[in-house]
N, C-alpha and C positions, 0 to 999 in steps of 0.2 A: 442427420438433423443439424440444421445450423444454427445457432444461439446468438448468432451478431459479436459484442465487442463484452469479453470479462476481465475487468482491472483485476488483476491479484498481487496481494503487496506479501515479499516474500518477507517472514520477520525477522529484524536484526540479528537474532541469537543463531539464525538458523544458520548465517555463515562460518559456526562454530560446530557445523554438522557435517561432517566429510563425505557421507552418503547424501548428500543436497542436491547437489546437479543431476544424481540419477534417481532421486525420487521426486524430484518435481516435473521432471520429462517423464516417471511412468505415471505420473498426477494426469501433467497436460495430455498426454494420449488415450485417456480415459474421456477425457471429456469431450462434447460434441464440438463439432469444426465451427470455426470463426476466428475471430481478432483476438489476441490475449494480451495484453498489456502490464507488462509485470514491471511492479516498483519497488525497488528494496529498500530497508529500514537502515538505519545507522548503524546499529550494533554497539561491536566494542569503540568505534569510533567516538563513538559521542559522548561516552561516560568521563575522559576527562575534561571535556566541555562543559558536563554540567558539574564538574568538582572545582573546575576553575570560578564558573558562576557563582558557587555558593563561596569558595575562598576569598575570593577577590571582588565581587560586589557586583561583575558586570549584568549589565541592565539586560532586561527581557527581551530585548529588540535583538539587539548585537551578539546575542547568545545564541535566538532562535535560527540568524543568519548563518553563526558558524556550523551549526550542527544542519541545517540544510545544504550546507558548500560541502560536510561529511557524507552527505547522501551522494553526491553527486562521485564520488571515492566509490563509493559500495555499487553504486549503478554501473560503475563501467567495471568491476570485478564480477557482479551479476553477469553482463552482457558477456564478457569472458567466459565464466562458470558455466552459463547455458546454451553458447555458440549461437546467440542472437543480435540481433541491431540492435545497439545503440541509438535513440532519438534524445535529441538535446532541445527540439524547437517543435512545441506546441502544434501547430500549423501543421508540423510534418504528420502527425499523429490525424491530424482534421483531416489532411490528404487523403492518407494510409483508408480511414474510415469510411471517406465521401465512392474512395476506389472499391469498398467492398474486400477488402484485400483480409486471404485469411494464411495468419500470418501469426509469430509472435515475437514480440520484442523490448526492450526495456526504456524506459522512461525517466529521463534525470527532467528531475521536475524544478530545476531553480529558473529557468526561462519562465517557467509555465508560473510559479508564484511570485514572479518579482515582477512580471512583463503586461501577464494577462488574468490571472484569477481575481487582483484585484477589481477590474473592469468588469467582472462578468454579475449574475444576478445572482441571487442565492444569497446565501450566509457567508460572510468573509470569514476566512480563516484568521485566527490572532495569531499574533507573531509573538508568541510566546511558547514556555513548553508545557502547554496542557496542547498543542497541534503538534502532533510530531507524525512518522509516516503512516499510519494510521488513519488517523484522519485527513491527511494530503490526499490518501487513498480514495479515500471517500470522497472526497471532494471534485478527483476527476472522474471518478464515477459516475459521480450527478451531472457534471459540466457535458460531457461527452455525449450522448448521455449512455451507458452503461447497462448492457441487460443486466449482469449481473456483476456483483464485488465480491472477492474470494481472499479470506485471508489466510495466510500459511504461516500457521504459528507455532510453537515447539513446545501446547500445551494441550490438551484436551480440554473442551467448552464446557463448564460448569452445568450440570445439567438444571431445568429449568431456571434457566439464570436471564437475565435482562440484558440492556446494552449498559445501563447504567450500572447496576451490580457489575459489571465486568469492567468499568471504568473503574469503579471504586475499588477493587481489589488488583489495581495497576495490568490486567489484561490487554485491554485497550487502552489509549490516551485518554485524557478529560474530555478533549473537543468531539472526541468521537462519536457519543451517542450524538450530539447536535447535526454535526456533519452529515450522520449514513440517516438521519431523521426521513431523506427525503428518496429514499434508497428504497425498492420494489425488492430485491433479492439480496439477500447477505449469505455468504456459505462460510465457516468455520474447519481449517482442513489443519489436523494434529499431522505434520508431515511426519513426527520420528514415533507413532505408532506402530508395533509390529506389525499387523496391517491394515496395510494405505488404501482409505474408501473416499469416497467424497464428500467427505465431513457431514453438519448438520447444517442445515438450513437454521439462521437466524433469525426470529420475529421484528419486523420493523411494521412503523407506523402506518408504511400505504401494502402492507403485505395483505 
């Protein structure tokens, strides 16, 4: 079975998981052939970005930049960690897509938010931190457009919980429920579960 293109945004904390690179490879081979597009989160990176913020006063713009220049760090130690491509330029990914190409590979998305997402339709993302890789996630999810979005997170999904309840208790980002709003499939995958299944499927608005 082929599923077409599933963004999956590995999360920050997980690069603080020494068993990461081989439980996301027995993740990815679990699941049906296609395009994987994996984006990783900041992590420890970005926390003194946001202790500087609140120390020193810098503005929402200049802060949100630094910690997306920190992804672009975590991206290519991903691409390392999972012995994938590296793609830096948007377009590449449009190529990658339009070829059919099933394949996996990582996504430094600062091309993609400073060059082209503002251009596109949809909801723009703020350049603030209620968007952080979560909702980036989502967002080229929808752009692409995305059968499905997978997030790999280092918690278990609240059960009967919402997007918003899960914004609110810091699971996801603030922008996030907005973001994945227009998002057909959400999956929720606890990667440091003793065992590793395919998470749950998450309710969204056009599900």
């Amino acid at each position: 079975m082929t599923t077409g293109i599933i963004v999956t945004k590995v999360g920050g904390s997980l690069f603080g998981y020494e068993q990461m690179p081989e439980r996301v490879h027995a993740w990815r081979e679990k699941q049906p052939s296609g395009m994987t597009i994996f984006i990783g989160g900041g992590g420890d990176l970005v926390r003194p970005l946001r202790t500087a913020h609140e120390r020193f006063g810098l503005n929402e713009e200049s802060s949100h930049w630094l910690a997306i220049r920190a992804m672009t760090v975590t991206s290519r130690l991903l691409a390392k960690l999972l012995d994938v491509e590296l793609v830096e330029r948007f377009e590449v990914i449009e190529q990658l897509v339009s070829a059919r190409r099933s394949a996996s590979c990582v996504l430094d998305v600062e091309e993609f938010l400073r060059q082209r997402e503002p251009l596109l339709p949809g909801c723009r993302l703020p350049c603030d931190w209620s968007a952080t890789s979560d909702a980036i996630a989502a967002r080229v999810a929808e752009v692409l457009p995305a059968y499905e979005l997978v997030l790999l997170k280092s918690v278990a999904y609240p059960a009967e919980s919402t997007l918003q309840r899960a914004a609110d208790q810091g699971l996801v980002d603030g922008h996030f429920p907005t973001a994945a709003a227009g998002l057909s499939r959400i999956r929720w995958v606890n990667l440091r579960a003793p065992e590793l299944d395919n998470g749950i499927a998450i309710p969204t608005a056009n599900a």
